[in-house]
N, C-alpha and C positions, 0 to 999 in steps of 0.2 A: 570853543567853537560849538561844543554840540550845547553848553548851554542857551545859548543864541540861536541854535536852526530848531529848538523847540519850544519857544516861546517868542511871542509878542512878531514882529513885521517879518522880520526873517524866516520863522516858523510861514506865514502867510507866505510869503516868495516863493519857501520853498514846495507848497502845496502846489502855487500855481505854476510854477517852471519845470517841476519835476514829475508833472499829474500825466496819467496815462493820455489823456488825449495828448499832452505837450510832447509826450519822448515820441510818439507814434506819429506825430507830424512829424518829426526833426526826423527821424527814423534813423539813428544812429545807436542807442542805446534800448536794450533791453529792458522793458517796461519792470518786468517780475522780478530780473537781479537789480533792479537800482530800489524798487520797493523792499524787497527782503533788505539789502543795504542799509533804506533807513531806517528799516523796522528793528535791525540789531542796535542801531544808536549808538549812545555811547554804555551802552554791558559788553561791545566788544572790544571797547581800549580807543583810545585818542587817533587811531589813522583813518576807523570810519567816520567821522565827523569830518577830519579834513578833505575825504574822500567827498561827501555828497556834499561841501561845501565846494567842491573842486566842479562838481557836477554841474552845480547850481550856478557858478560864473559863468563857466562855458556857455550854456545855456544863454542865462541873460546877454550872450557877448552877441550869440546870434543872433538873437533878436533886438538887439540894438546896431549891431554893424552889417548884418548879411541881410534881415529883414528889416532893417531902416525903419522898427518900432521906438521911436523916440518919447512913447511914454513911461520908461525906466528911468531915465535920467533926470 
């Protein structure tokens, strides 16, 4: 996983789903603990990667199902 949220499309996703302007509209998550998050990576073992990959669906869910942005799919 965390091979994949750091490079090539994913890496991109996750810049734009997870960017301070994006958490601060959803306003649900903490801009600085999901940034610290991904800035540990994987040097802190295989659950942060599945953590901000966890982030990163969520995210895409609501802007594909709650704001009926249908240019993800």
């Amino acid at each position: 996983v965390d091979k994949y949220l750091t490079s090539g499309y994913l890496k991109h996703l996750r810049d734009d789903l997870l960017s301070e302007k994006s958490l601060r509209k959803r306003g649900i998550f903490n801009h600085q603990a999901v940034s610290e998050l991904i800035a540990r990576g994987s040097n802190d073992g295989f659950l942060v990667g599945k953590q901000v990959f966890a982030l990163l669906i969520l995210e895409l869910w609501f802007r594909i199902f709650v704001d009926k942005d249908h240019s993800y799919i």
